[in-house]
N, CA, C and O of each residue as an XYZ file, in Angstrom:
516
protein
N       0.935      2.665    -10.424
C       2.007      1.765    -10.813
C       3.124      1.838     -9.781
O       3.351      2.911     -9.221
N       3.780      0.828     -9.525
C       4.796      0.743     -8.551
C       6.246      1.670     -8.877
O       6.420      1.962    -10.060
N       7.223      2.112     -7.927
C       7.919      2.867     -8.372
C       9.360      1.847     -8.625
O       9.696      1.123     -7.688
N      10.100      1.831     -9.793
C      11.239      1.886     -9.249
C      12.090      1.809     -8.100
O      11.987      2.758     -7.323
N      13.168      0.618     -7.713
C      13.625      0.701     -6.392
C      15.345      1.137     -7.239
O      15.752      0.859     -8.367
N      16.082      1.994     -5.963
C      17.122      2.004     -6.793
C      18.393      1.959     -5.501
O      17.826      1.770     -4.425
N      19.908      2.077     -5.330
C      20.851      2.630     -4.591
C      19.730      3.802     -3.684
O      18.929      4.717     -3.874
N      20.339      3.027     -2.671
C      19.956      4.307     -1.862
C      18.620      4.419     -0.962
O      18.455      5.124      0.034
N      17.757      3.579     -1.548
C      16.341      3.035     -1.066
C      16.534      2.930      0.475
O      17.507      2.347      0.953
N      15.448      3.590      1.330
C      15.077      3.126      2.508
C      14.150      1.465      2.449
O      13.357      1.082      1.588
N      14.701      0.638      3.900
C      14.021     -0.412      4.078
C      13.738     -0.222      5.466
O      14.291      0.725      6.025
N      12.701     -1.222      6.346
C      12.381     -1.484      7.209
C      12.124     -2.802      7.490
O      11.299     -3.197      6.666
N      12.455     -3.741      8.313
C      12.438     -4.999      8.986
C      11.535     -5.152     10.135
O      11.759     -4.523     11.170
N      10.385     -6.059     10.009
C       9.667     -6.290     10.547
C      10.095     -6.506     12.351
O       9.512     -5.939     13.275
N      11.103     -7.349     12.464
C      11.660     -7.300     13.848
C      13.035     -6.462     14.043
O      13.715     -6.806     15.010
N      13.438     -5.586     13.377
C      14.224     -4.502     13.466
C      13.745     -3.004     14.267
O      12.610     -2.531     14.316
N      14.831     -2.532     14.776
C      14.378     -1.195     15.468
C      14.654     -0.005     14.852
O      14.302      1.055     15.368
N      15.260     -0.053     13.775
C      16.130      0.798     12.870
C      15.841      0.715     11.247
O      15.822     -0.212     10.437
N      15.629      2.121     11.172
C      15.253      1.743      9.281
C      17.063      1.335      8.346
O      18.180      1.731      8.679
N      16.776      0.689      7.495
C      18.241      0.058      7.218
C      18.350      0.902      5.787
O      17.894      2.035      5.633
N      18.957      0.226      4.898
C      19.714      0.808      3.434
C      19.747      0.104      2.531
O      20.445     -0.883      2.761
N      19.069      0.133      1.013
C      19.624     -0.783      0.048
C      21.101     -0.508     -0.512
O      21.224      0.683     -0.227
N      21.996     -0.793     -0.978
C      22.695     -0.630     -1.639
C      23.121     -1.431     -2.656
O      23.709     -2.483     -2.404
N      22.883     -1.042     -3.875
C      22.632     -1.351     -5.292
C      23.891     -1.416     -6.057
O      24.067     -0.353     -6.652
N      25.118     -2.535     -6.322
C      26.867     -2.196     -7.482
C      26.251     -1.805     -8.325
O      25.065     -2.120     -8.230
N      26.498     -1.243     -9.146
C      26.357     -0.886    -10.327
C      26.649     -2.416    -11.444
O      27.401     -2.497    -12.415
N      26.127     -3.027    -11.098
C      26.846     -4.346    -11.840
C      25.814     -4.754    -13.582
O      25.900     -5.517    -14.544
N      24.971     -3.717    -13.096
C      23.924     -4.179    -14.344
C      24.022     -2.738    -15.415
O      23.800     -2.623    -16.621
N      24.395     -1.884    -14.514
C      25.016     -0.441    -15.809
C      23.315     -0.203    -16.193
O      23.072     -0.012    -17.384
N      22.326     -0.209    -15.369
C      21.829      0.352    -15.627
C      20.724      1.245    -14.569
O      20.019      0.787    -13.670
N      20.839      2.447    -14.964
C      20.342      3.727    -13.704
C      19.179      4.227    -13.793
O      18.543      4.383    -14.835
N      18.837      4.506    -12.683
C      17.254      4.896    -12.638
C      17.343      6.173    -11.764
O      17.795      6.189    -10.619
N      16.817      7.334    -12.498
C      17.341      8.523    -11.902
C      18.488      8.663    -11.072
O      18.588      8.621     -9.846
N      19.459      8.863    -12.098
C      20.856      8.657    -11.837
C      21.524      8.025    -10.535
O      22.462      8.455     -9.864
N      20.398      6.339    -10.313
C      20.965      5.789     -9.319
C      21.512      4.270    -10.104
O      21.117      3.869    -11.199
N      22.190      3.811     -9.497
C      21.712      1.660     -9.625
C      21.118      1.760     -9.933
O      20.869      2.965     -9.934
N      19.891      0.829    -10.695
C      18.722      0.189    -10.457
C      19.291     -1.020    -10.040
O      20.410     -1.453    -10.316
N      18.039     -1.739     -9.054
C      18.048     -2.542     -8.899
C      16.996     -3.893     -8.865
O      15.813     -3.806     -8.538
N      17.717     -5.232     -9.294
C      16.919     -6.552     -9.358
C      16.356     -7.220     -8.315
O      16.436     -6.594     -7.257
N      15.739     -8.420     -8.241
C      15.572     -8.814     -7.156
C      16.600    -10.085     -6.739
O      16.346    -11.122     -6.127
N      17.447     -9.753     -7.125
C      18.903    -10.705     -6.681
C      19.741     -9.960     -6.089
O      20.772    -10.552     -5.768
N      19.662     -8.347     -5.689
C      20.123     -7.380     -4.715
C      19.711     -7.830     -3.663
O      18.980     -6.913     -3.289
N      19.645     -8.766     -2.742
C      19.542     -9.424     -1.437
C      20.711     -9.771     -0.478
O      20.388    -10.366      0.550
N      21.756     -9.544     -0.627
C      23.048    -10.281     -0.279
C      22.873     -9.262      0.964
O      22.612     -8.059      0.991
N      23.185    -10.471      2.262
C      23.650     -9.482      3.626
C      24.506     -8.819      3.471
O      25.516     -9.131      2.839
N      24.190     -7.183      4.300
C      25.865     -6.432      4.251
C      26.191     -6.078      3.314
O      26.717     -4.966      3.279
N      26.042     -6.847      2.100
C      26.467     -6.365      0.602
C      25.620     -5.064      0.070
O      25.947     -3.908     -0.198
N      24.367     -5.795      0.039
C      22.979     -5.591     -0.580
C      22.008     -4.440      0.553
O      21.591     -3.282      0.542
N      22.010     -5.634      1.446
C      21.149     -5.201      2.980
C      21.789     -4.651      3.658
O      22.985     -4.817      3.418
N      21.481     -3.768      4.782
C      22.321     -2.914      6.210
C      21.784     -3.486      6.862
O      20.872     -4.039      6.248
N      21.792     -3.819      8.256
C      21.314     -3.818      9.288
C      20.393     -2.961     10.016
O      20.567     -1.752     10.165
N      19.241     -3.738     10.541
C      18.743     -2.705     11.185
C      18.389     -2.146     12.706
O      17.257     -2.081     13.184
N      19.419     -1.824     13.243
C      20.004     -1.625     14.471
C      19.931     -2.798     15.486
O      20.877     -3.565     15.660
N      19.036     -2.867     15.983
C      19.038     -4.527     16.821
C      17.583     -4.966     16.399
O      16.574     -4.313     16.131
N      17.867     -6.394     16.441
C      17.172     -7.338     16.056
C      16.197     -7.832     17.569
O      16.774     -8.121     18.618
N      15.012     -7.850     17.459
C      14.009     -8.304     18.325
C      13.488     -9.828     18.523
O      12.928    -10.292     19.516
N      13.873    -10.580     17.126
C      12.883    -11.816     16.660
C      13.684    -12.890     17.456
O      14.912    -12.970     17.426
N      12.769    -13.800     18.253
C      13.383    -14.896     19.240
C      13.896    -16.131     18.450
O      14.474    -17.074     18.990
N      13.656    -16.048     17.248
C      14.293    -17.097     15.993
C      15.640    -16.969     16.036
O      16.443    -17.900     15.972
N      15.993    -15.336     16.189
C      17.369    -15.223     16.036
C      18.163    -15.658     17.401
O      17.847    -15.205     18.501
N      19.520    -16.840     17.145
C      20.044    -16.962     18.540
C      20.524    -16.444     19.099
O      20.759    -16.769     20.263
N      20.952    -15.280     18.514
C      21.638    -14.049     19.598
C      20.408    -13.706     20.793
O      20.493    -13.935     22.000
N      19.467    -13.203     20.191
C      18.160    -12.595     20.987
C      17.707    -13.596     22.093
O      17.613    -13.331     23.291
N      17.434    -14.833     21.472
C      17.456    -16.055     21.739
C      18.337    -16.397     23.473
O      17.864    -16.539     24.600
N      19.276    -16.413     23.129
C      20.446    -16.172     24.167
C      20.145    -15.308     25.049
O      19.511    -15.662     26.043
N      20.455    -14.270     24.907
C      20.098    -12.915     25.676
C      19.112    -12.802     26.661
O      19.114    -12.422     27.832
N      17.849    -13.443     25.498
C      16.763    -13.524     26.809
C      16.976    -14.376     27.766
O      16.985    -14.215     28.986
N      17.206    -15.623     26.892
C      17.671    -16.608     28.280
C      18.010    -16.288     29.380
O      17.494    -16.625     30.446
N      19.260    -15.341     29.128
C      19.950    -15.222     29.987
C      19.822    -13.977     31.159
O      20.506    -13.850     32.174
N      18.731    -13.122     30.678
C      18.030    -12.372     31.163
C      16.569    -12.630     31.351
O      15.676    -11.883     30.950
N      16.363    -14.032     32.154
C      15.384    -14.764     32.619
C      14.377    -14.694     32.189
O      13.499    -14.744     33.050
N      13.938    -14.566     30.925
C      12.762    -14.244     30.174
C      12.620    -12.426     29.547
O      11.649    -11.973     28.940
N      13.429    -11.942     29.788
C      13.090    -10.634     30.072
C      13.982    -10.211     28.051
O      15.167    -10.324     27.738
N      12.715     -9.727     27.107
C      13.408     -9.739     25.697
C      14.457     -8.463     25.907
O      14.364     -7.336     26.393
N      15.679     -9.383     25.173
C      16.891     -8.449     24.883
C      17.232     -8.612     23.361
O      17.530     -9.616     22.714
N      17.067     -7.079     22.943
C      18.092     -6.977     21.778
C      19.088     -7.021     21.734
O      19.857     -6.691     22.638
N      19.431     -7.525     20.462
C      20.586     -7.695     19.966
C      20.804     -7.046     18.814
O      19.923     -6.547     18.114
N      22.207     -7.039     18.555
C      22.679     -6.186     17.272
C      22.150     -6.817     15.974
O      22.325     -8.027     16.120
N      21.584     -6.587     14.767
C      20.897     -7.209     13.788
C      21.746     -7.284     12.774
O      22.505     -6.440     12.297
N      21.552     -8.293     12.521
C      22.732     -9.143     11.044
C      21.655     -9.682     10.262
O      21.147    -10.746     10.617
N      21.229     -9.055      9.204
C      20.336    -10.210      8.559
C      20.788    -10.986      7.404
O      21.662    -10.876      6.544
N      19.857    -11.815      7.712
C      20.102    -13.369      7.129
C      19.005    -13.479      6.039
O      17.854    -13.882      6.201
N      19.677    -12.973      4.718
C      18.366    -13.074      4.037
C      18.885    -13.795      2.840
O      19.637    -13.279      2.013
N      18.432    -15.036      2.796
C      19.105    -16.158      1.679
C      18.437    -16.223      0.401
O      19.132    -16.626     -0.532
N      16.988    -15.849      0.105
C      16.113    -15.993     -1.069
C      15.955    -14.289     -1.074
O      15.984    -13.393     -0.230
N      15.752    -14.415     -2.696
C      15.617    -12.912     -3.582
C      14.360    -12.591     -2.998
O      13.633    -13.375     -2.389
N      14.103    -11.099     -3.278
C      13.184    -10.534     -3.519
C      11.682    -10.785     -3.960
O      12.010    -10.540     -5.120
N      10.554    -11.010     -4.053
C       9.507    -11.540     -4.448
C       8.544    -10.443     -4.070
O       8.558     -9.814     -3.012
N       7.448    -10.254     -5.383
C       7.313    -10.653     -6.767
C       8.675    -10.977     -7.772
O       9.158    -11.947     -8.354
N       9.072     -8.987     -7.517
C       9.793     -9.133     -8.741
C       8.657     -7.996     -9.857
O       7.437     -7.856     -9.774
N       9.486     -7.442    -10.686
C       8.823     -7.070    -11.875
C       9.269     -7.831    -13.314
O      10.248     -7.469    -13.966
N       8.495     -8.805    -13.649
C       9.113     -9.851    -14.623
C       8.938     -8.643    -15.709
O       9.775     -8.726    -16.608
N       7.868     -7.326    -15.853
C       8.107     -7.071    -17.372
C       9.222     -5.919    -18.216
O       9.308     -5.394    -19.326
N       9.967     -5.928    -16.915
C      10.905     -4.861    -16.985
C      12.030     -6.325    -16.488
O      11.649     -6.858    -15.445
N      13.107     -6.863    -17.028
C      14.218     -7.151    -17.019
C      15.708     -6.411    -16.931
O      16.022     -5.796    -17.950
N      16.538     -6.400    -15.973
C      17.551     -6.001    -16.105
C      18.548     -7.038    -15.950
O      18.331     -7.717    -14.946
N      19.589     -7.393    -16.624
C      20.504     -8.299    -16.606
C      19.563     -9.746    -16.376
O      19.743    -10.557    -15.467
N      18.901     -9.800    -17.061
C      17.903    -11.125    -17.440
C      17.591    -11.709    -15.892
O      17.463    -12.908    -15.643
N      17.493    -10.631    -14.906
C      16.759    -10.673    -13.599
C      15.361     -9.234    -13.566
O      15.528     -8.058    -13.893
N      14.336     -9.759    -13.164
C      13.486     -9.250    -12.806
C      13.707     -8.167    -11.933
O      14.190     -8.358    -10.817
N      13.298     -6.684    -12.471
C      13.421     -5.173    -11.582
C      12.399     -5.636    -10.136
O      11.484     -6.412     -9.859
N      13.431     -4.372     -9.352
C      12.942     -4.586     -7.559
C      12.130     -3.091     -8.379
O      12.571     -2.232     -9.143
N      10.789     -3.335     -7.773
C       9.871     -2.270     -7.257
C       9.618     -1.824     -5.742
O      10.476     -2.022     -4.883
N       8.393     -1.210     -5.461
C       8.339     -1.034     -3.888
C       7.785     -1.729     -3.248
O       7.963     -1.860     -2.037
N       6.505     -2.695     -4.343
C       5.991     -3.659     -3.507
C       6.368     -5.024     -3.185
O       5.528     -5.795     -2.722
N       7.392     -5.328     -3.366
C       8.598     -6.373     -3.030
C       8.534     -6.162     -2.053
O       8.175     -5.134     -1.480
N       9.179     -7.959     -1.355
C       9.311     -8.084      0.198
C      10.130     -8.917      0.308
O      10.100     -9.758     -0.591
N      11.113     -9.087      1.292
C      12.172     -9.892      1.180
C      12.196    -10.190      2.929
O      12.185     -9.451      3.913
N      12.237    -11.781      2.707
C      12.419    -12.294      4.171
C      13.400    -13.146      4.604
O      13.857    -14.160      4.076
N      13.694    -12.534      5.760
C      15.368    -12.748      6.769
C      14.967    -14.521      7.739
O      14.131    -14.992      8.510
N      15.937    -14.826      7.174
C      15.910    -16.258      8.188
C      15.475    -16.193      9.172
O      15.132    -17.243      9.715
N      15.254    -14.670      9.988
C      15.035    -14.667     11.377
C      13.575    -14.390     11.736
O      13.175    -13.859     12.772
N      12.614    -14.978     10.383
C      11.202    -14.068     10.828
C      11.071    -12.716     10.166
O       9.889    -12.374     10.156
N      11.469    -12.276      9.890
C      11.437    -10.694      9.707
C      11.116    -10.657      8.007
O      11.528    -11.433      7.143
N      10.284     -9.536      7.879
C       9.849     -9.232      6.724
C      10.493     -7.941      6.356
O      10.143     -6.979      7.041
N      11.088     -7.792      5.712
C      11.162     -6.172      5.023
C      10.723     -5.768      3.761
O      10.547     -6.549      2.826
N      10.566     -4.714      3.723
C      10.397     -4.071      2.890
C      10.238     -2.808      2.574
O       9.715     -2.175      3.491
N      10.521     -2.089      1.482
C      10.732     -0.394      0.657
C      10.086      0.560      1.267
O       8.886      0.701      1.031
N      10.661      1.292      2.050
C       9.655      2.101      2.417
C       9.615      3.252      1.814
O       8.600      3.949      1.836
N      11.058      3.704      1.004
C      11.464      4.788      0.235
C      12.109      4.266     -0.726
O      13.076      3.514     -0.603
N      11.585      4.654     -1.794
C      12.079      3.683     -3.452
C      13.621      4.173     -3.342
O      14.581      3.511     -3.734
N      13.678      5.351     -2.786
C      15.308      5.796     -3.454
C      14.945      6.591     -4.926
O      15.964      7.101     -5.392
N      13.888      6.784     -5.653
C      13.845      7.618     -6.404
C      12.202      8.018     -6.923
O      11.571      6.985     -7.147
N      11.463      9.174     -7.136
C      10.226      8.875     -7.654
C       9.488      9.235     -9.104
O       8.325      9.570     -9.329
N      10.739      9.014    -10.097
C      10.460      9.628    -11.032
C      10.102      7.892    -11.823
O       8.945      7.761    -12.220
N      10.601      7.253    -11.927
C      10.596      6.088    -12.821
C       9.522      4.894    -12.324
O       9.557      4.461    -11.172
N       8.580      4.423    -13.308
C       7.621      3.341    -12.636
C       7.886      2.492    -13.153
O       8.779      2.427    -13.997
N       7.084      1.492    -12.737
C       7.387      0.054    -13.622
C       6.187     -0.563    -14.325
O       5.372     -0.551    -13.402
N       5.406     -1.223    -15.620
C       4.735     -0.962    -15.655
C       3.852     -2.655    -14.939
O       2.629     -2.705    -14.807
């Protein structure tokens, strides 16, 4: 069974160089081994998501730029992600705040190409069923 995602969760981004951070408000009051839990409407850049050190994907126009301007030659850039749609699946049979619980096998994708996803629930006591 999938684990629980909670505050604190490691992520990874498919065109990222850096493992990033969930961070979970407490806005739903409800904890999963004395963390957040969290939904799959925990997506918000910066809010929600960290960055994950520089960004690789030629979608993005920073990178985009860069190479240009370094005649073909790929340059990173600092990573801002752009991630506008929730989480998917989702655990519809566990509800919190009448949003569907984030598990580990959730994946959430950045405007820029990039896939992420859980690589460390942030806790391993709680499953979902």
């Amino acid at each position: 069974m999938p684990q629980h995602v909670c505050n604190g969760a490691g992520l990874m981004c498919s065109f990222g160089l850096a493992p990033g951070q969930l961070t979970v408000l407490p806005v739903n009051r409800v904890m999963t081994s004395s963390q957040p839990a969290a939904t799959i409407m925990d997506h918000q850049p910066l809010v929600n998501i960290a960055p994950f050190g520089a960004c690789v994907s030629l979608a993005n126009p920073m990178v985009a730029a860069a190479t240009a301007a370094a005649l073909g030659v790929l340059t990173p850039q600092p990573c801002i992600p752009v991630t506008v749609t929730p989480w998917v699946p989702g655990a519809p049979t566990v509800l919190l705040g009448n949003q569907p619980s984030l598990d580990n096998t959730c994946k959430l994708t950045c405007l820029w190409g990039g896939l992420i996803q859980v690589t460390v629930p942030g806790q391993f006591t709680e499953l979902i069923p």
